[in-house]
Backbone as JSON, one array per atom type, in Angstrom:
{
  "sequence": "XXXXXXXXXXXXXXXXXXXXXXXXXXXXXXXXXXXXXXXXXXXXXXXXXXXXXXXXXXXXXXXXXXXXXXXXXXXXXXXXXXXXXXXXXXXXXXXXXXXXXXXXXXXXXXXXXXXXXXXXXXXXXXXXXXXXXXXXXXXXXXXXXXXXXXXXXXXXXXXXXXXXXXXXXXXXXXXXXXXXXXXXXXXXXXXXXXXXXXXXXXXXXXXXXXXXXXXXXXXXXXXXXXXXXXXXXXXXXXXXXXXXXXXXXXXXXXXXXXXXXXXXXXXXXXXXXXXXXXXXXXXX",
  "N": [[22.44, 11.89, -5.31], [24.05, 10.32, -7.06], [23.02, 8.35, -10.04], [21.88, 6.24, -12.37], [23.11, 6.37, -14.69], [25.81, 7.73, -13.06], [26.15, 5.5, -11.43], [26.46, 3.1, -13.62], [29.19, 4.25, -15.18], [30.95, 3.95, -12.36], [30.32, 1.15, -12.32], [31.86, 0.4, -14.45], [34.36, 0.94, -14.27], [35.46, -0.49, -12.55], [35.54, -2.77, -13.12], [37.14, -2.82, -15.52], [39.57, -2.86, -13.84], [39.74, -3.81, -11.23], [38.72, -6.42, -11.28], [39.58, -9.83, -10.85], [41.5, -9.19, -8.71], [42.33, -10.28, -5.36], [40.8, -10.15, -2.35], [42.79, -8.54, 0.08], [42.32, -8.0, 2.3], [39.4, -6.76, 4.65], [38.35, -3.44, 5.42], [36.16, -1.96, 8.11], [34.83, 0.86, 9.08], [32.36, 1.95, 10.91], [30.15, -0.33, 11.9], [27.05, -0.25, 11.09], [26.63, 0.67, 8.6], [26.42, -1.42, 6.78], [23.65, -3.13, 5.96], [22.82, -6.09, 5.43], [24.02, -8.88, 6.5], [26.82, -8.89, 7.67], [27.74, -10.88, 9.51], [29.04, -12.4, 7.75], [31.05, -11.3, 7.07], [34.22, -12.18, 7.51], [34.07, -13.91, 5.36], [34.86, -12.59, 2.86], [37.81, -12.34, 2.8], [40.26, -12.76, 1.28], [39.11, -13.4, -0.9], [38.22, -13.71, -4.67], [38.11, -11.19, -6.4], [35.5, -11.69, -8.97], [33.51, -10.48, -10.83], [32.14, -7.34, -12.0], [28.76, -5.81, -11.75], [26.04, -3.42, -12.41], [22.96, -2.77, -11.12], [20.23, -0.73, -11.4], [20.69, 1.81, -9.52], [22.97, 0.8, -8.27], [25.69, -0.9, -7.24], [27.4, -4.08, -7.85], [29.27, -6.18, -6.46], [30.64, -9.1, -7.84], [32.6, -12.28, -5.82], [34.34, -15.11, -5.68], [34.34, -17.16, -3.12], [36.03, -19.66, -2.07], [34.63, -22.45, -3.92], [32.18, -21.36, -3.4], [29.73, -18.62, -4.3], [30.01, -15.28, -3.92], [28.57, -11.66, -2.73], [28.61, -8.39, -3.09], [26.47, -5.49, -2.31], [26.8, -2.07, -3.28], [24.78, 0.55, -1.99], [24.55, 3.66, -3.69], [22.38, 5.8, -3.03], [22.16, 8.72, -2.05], [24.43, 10.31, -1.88], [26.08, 8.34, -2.36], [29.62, 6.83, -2.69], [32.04, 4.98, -4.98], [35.14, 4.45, -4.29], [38.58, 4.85, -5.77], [42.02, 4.63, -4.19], [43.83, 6.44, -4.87], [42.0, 8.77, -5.11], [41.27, 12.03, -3.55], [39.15, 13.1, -1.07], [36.96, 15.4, 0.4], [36.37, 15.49, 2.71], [37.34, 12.62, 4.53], [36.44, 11.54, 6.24], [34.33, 9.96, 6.19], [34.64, 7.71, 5.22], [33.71, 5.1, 4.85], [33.94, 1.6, 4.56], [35.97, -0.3, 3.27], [37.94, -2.2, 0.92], [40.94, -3.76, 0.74], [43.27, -4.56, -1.73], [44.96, -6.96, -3.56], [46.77, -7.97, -6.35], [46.43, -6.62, -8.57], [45.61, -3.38, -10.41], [45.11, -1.52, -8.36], [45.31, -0.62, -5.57], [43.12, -0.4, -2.81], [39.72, -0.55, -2.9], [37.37, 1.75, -1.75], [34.09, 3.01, 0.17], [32.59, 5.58, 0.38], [30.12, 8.12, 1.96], [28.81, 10.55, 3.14], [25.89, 11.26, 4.15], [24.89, 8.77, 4.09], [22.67, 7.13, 3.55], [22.53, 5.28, 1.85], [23.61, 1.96, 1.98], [25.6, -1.02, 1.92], [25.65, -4.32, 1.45], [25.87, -7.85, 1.96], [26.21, -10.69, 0.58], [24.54, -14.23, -0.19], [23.93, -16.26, -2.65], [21.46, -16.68, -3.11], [20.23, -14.62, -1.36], [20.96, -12.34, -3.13], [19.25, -12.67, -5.19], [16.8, -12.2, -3.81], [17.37, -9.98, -2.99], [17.0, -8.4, -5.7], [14.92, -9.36, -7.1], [13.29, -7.66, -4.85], [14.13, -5.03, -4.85], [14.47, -3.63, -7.62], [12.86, -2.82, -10.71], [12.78, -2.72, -14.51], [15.21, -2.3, -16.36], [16.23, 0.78, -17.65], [17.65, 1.05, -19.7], [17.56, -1.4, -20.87], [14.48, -2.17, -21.1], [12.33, -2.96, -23.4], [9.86, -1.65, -25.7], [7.3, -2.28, -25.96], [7.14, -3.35, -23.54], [8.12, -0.94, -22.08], [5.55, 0.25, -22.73], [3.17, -1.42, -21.6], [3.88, -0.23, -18.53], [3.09, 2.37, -18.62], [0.78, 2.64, -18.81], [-0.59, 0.91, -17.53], [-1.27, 2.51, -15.46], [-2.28, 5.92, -13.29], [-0.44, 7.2, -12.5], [1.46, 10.5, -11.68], [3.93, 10.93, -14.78], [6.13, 11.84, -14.39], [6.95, 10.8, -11.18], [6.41, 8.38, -11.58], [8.87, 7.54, -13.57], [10.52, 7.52, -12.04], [10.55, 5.93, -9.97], [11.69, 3.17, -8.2], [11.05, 0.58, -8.43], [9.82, -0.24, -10.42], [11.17, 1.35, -12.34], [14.15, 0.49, -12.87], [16.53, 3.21, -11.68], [16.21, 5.5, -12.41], [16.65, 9.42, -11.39], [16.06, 12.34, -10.27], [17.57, 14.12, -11.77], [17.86, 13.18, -14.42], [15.23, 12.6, -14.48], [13.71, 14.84, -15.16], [15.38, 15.88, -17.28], [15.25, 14.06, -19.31], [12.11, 14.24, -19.64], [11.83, 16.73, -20.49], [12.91, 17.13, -23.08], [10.79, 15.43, -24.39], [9.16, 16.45, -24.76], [7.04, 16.52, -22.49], [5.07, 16.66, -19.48], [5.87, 17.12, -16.33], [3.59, 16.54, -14.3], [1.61, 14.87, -15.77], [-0.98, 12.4, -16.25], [0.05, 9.1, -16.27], [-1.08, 6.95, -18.03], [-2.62, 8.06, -20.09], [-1.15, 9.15, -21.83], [-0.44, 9.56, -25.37], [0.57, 6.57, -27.77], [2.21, 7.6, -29.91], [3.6, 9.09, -28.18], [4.87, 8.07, -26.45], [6.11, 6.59, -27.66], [8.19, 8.18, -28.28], [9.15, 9.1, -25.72], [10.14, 6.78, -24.57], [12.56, 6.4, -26.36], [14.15, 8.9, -26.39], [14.28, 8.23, -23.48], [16.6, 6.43, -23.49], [18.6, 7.52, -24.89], [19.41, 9.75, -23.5], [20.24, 8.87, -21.38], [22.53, 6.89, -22.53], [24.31, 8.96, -23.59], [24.91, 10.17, -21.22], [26.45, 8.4, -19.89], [28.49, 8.06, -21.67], [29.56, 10.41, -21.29], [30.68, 10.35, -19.07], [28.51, 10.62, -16.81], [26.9, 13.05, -15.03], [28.49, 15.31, -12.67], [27.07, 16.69, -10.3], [27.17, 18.37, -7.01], [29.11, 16.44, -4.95], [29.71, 14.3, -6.94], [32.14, 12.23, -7.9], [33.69, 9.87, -9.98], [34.86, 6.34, -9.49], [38.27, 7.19, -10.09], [38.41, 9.39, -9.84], [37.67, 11.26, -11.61], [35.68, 13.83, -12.99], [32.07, 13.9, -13.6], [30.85, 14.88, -17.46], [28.13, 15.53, -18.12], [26.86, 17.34, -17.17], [26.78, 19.5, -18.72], [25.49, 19.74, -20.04], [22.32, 19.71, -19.71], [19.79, 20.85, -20.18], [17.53, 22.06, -18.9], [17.52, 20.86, -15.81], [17.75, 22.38, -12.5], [17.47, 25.51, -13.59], [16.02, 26.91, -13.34], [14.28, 30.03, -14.02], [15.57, 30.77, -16.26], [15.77, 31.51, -19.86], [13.94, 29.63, -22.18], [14.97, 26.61, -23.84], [14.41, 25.88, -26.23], [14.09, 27.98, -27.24], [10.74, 28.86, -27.2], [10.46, 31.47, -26.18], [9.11, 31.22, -23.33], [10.01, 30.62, -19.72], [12.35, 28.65, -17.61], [10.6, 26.78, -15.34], [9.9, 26.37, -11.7], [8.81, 23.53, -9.85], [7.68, 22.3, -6.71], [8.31, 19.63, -5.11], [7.93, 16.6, -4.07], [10.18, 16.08, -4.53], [12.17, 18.31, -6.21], [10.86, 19.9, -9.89], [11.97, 20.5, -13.14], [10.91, 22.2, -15.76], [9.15, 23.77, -19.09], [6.62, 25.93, -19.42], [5.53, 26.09, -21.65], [6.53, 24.8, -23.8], [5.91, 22.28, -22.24], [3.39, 21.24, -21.58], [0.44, 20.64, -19.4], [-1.78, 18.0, -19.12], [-4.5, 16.18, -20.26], [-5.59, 16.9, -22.87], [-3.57, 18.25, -24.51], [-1.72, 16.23, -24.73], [-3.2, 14.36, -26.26], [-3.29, 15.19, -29.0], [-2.79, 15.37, -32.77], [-0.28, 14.06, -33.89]],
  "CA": [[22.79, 12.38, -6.64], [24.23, 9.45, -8.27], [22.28, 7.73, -10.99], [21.98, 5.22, -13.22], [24.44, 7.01, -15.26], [26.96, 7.33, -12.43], [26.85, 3.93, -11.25], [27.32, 2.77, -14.53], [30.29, 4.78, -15.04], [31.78, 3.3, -11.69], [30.62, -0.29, -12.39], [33.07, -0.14, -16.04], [35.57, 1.39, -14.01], [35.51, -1.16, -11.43], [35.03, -3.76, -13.72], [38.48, -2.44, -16.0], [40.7, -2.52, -12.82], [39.79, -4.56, -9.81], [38.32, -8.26, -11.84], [40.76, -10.54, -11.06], [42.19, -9.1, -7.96], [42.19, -11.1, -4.41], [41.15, -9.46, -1.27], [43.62, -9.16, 1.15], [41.21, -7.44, 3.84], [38.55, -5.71, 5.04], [37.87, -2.38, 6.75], [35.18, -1.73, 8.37], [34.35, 1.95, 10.01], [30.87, 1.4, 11.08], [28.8, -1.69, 11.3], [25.72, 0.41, 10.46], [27.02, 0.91, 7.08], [26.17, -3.0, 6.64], [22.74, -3.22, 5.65], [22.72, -7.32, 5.96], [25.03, -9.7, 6.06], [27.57, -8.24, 8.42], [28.43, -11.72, 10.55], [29.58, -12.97, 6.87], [32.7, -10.58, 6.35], [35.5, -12.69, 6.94], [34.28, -15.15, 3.86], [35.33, -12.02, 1.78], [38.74, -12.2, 2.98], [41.38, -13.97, 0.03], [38.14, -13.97, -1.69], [38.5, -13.29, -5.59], [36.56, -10.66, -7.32], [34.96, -12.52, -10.24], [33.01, -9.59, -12.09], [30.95, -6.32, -11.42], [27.52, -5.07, -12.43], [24.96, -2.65, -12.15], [21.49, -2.72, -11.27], [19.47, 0.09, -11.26], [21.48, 3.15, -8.67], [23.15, 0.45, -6.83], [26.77, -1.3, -7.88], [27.55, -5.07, -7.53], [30.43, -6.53, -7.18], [30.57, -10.56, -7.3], [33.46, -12.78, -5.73], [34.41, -16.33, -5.63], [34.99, -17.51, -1.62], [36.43, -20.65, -2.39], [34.03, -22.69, -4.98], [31.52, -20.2, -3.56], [29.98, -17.13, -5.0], [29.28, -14.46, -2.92], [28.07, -10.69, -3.59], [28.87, -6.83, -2.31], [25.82, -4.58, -3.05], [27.3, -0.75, -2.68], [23.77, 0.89, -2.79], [25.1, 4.69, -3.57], [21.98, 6.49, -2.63], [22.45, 10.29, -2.2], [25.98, 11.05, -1.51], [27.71, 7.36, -1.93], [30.74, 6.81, -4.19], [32.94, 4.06, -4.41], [36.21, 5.05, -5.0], [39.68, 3.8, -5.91], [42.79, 4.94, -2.83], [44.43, 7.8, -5.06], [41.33, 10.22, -5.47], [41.1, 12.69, -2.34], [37.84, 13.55, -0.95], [36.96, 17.02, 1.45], [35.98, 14.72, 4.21], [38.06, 11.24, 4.95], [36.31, 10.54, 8.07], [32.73, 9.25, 5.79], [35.12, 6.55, 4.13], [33.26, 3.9, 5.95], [34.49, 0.56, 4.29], [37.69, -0.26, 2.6], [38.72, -3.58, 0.34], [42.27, -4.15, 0.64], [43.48, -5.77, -2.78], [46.35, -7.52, -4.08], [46.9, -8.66, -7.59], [45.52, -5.57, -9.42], [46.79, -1.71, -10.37], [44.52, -0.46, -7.53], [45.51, -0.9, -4.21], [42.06, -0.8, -2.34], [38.09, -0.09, -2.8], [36.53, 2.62, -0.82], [32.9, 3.04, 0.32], [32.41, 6.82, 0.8], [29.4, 8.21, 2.33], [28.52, 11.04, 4.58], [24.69, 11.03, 4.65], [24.34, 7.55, 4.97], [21.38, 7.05, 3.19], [23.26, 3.87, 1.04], [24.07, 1.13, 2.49], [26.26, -2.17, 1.44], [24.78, -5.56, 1.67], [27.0, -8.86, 1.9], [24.89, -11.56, 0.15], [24.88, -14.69, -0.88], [23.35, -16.13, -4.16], [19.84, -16.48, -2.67], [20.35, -13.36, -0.49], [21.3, -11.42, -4.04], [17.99, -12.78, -6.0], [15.25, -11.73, -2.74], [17.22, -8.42, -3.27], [16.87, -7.59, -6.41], [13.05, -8.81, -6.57], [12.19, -6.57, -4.39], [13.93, -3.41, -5.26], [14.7, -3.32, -8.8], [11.96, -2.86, -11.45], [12.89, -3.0, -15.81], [16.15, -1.07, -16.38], [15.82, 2.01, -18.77], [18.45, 0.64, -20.66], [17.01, -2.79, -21.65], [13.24, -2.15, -21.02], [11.48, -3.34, -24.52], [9.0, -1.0, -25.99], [6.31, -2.96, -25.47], [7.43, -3.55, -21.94], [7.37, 0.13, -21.43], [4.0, 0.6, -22.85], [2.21, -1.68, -20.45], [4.03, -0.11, -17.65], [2.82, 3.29, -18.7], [-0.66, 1.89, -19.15], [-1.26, 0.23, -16.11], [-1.24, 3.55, -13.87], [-2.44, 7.38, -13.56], [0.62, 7.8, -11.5], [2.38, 11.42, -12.56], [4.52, 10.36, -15.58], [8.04, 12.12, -13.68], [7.13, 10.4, -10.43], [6.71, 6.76, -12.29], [10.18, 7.2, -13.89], [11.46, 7.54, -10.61], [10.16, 4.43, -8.73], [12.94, 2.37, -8.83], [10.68, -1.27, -8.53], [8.74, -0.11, -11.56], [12.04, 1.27, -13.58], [15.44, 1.2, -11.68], [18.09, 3.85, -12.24], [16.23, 7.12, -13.12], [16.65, 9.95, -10.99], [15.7, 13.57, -10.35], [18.41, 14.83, -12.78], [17.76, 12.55, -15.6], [13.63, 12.68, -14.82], [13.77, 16.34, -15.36], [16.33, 16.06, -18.67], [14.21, 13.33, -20.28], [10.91, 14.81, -19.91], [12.08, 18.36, -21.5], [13.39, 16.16, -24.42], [9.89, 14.5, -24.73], [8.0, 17.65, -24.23], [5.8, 15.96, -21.62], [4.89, 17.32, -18.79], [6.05, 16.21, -15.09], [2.59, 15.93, -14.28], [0.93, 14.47, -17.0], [-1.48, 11.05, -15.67], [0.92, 8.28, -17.2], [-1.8, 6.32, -18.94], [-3.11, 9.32, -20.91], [-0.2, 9.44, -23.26], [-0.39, 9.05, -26.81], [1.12, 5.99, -28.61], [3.83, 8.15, -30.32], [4.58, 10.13, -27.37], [5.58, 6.68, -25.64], [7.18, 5.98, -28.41], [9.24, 9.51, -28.44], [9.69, 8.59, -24.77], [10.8, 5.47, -24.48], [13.55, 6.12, -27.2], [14.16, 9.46, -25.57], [15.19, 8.1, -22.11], [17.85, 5.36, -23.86], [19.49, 8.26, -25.88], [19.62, 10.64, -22.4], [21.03, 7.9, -20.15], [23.76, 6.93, -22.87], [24.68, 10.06, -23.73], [25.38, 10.62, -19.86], [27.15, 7.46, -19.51], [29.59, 8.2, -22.59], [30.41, 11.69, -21.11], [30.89, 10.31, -17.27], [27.73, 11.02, -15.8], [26.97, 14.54, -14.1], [29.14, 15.8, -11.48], [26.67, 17.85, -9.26], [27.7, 18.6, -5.55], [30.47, 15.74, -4.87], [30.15, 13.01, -7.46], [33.29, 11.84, -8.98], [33.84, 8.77, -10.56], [35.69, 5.82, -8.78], [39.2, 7.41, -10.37], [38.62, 11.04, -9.73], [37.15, 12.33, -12.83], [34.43, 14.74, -12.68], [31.47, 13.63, -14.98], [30.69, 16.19, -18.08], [27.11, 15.72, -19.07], [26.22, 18.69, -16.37], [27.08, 20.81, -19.56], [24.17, 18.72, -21.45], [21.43, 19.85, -19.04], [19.0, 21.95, -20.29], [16.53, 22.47, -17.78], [17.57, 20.27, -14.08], [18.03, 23.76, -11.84], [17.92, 26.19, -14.54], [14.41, 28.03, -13.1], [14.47, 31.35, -14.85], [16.47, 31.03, -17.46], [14.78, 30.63, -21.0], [13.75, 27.74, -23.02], [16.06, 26.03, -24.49], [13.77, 25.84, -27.55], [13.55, 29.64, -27.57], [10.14, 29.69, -27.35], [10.02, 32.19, -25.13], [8.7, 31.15, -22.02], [10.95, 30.65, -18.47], [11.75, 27.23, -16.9], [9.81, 26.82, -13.93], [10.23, 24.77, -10.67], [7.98, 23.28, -9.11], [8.16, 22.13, -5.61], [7.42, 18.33, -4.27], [9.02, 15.85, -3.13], [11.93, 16.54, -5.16], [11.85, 19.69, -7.61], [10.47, 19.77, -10.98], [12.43, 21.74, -13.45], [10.27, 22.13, -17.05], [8.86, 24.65, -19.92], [5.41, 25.64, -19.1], [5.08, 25.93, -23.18], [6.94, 23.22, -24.03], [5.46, 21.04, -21.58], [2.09, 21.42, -21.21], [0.21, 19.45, -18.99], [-3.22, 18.14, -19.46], [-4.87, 14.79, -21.26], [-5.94, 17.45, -24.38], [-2.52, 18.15, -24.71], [-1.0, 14.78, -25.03], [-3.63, 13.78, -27.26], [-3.41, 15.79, -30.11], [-2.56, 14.37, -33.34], [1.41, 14.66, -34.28]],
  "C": [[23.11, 11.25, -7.61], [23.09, 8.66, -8.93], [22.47, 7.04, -11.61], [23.51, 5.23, -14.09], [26.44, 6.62, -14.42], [27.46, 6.02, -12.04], [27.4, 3.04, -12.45], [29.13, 2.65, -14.88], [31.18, 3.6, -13.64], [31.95, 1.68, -11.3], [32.0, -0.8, -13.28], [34.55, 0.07, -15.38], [36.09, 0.34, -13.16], [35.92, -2.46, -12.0], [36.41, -3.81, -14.45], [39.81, -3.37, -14.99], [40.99, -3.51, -11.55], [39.52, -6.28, -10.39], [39.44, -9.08, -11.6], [41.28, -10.48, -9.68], [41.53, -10.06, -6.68], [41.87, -9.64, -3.09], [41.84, -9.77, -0.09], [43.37, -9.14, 2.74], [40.52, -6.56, 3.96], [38.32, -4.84, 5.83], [36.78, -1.96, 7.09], [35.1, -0.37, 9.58], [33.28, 1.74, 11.41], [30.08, 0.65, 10.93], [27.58, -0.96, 10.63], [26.02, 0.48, 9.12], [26.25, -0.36, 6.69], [24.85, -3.45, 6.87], [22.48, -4.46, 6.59], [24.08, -7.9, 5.48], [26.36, -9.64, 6.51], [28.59, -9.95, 8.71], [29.52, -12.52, 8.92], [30.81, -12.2, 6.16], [33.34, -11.6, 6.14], [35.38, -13.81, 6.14], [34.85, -14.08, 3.02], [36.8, -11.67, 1.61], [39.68, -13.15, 2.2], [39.9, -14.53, -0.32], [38.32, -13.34, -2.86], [37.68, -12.15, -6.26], [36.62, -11.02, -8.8], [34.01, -11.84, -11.48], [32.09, -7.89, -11.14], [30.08, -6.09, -12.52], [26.62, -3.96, -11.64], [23.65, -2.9, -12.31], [20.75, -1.35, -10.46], [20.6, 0.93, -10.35], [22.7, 2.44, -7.89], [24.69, -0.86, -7.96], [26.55, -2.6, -7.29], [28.57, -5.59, -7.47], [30.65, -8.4, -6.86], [32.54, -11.0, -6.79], [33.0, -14.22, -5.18], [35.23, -16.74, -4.07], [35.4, -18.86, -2.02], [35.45, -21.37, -3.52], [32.18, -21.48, -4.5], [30.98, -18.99, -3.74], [29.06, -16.1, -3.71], [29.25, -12.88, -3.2], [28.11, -9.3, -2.31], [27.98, -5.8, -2.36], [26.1, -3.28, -2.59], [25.82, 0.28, -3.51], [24.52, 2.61, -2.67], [23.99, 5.64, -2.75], [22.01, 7.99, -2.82], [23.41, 10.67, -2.48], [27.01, 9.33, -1.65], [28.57, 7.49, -3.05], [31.59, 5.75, -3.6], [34.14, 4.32, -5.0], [38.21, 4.62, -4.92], [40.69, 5.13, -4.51], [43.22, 6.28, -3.36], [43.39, 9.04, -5.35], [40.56, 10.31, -4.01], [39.56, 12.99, -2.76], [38.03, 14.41, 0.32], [37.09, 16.16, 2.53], [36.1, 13.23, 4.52], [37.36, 10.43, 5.66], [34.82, 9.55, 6.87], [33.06, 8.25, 4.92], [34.52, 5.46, 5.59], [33.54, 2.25, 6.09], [35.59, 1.09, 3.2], [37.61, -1.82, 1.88], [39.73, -3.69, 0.21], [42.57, -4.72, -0.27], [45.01, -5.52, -3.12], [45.69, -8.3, -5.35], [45.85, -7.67, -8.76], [46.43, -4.14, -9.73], [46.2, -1.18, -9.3], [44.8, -1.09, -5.81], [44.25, -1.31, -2.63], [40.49, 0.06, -3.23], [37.62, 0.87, -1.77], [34.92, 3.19, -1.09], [32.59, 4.53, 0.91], [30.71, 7.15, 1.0], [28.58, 9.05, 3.28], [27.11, 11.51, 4.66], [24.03, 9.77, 4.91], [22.98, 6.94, 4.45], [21.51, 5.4, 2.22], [23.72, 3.28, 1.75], [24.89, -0.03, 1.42], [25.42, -3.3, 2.1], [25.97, -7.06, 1.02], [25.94, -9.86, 1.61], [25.17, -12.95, -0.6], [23.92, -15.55, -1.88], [21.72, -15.66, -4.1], [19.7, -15.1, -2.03], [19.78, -12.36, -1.66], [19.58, -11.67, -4.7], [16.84, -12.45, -5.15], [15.84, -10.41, -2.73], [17.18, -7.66, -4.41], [15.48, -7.89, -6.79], [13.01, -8.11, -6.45], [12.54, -4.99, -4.19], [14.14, -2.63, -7.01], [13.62, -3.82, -10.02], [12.56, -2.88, -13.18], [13.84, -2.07, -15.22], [15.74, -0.65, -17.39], [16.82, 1.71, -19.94], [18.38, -0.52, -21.6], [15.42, -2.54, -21.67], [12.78, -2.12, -22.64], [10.25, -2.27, -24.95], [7.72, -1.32, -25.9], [6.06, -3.37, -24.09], [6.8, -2.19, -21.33], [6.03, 0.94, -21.76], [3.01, 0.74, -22.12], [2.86, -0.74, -19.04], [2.79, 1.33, -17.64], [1.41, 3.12, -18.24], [-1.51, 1.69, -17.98], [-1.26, 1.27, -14.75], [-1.8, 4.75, -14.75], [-1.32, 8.07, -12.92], [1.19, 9.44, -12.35], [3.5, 10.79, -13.15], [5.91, 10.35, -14.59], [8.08, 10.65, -12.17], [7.1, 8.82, -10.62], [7.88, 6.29, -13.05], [10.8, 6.79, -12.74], [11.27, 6.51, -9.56], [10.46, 3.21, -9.5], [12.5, 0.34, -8.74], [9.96, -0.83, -9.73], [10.04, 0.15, -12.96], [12.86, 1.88, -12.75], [16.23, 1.66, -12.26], [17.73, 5.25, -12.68], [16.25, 7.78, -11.89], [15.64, 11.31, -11.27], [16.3, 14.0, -11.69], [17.59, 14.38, -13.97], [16.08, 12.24, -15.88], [13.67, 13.8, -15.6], [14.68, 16.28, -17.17], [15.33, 15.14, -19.82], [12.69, 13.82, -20.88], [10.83, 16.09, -20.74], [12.04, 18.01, -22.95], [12.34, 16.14, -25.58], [9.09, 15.09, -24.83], [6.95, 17.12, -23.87], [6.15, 16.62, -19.9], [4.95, 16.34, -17.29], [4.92, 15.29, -14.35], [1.29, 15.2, -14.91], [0.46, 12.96, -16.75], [-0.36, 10.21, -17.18], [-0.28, 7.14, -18.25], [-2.85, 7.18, -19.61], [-2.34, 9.99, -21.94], [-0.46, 8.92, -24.83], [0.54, 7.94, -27.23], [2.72, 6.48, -28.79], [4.57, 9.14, -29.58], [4.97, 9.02, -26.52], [6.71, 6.42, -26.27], [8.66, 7.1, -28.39], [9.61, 9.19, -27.0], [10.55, 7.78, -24.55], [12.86, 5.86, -25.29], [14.76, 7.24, -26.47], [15.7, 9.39, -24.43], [16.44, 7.06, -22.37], [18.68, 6.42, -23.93], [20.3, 9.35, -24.72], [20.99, 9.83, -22.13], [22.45, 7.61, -21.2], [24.39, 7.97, -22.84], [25.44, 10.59, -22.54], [26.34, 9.48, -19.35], [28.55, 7.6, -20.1], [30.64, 9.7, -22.16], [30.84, 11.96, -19.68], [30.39, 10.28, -16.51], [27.61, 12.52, -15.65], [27.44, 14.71, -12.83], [28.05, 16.75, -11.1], [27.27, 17.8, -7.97], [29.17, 17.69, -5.58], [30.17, 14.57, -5.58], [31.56, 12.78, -8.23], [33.12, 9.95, -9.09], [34.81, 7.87, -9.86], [37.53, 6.14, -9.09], [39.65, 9.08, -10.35], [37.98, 11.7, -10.48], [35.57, 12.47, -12.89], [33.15, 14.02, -13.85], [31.26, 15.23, -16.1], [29.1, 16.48, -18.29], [26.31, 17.0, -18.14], [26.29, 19.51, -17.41], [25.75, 20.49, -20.53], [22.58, 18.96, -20.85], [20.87, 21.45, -19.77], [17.83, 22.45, -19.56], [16.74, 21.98, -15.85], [18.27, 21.84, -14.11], [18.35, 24.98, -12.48], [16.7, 27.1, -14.13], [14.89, 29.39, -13.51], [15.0, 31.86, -15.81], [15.48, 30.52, -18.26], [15.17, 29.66, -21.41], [14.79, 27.52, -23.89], [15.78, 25.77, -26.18], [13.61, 26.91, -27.84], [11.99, 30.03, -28.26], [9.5, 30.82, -26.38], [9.58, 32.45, -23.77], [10.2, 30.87, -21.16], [11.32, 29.12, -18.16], [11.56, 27.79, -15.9], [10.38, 25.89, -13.41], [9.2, 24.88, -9.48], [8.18, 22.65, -7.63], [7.1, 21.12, -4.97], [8.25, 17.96, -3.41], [10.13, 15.95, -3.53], [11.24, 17.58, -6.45], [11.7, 19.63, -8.86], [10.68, 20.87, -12.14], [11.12, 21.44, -14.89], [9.56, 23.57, -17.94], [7.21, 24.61, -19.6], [4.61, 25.64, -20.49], [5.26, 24.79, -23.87], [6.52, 22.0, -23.54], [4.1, 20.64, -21.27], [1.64, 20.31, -21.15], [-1.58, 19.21, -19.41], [-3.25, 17.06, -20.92], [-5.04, 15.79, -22.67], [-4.46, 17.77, -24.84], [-1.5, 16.99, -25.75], [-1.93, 13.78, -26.02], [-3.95, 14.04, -28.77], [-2.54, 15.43, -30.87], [-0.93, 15.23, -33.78], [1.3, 14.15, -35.75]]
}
């Protein structure tokens, strides 16, 4: 579930609260949790944290081991959350790592997780730059208009399923495929280099305006996301089509949303969205 959005959200929060602090120790549940980089824990021990960021679904958090810098990647995946000591969760046991800190308001870091599908990665500088190569593609938040032109360009891929491939453009999801495309009235399946000019351009601008918009109001809480401090996101109230099948258009013209059924579900207006190169090429 989490997204670009959410991680955001729990990079600023992270970023607010913990910068500065020392760790005083690490817990570790499950080695499996620990992607790579396992034998290199105890350098993170009375190691400083020196900043956090986000790239694409997946949080960062840097620290300084003595004059060296070394790096935490908490990829969230489906179900992860990283979350500060005072906000309860249903199920304790899927807290799989812990950061112990001193010299902060937050007492520790927690790595929650019970499908497992996210991992953490202990890295150091070189480690961090062969991993974001090779999984992180333009973010949706900086990507240049001209950037996302050629991307568009250079494929027939289905438009939804080319948002969503996170070496091509990291950080979109299901949720926020599905919310953008309604927006853009383009159609999930619509060959991506068969778009018009100014429907790139209505795109492009589009998916900035989504993703803030969801960042400023917390993210979307579906199933169990909360935010590393407890608080629910709001922009679930901002969804006009993710899991809405049967309910009308949000444009009232009349038709249903539909859902389609892939690899992940495809909510959209079959009026509003219409698929098909004659479609998308007609003059606005």
């Amino acid at each position: 579930m989490p997204e670009l959005p959410e991680a955001e959200v729990a990079a600023r929060q992270l970023r607010e609260r913990v910068v500065g602090a020392t760790v005083r120790d690490c817990w570790i549940g499950r080695e499996d949790i620990v992607r790579e980089g396992l034998p290199s824990l105890d350098q993170y021990r009375q190691a400083k944290i020196a900043g956090v960021e986000r790239k694409g679904k997946s949080v960062i958090l840097h620290f300084l081991c003595g004059k060296e810098p070394r790096f935490l990647v908490a990829e969230l995946g489906m179900t992860g959350l990283l979350l500060f000591r005072s906000t309860l969760t249903k199920h304790p046991q899927h807290t799989h790592f812990i950061l112990h800190l001193d010299g902060c308001c937050e007492p520790d870091i927690r790595y929650w997780n019970p499908r497992r599908f996210g991992r953490l990665s202990l890295l150091d500088r070189a480690g961090l730059d062969r991993y974001v190569a090779r999984r992180f593609g333009h973010d949706p938040l900086t990507i240049s208009h001209e950037q996302f032109l050629r991307v568009l360009r250079a494929t027939r891929s289905r438009l939804k399923s080319l948002l969503m491939r996170q070496q091509v453009i990291a950080g979109i999801g299901n949720i926020y495929a599905n919310e953008i495309l309604f927006r853009s009235r383009l159609h999930p399946n619509q060959p991506s280099n068969s778009i018009p000019g100014k429907s790139i351009t209505r795109l492009h601008q589009v998916m900035g305006e989504v993703l803030r918009e969801a960042i400023a109001m917390g993210g979307s809480s579906v199933r169990d996301y909360f935010a590393p401090d407890g608080t629910e996101g709001q922009y679930k109230r901002r969804h006009l089509v993710y899991a809405k099948a049967g309910e009308p258009c949000p444009n009232a013209c009349g038709a249903v949303i539909c859902r389609s059924i892939g690899e992940r579900s495809s909510f959209y207006c079959p009026t509003c969205q219409r698929n098909g190169r004659r479609r998308a090429t007609r003059p606005e």
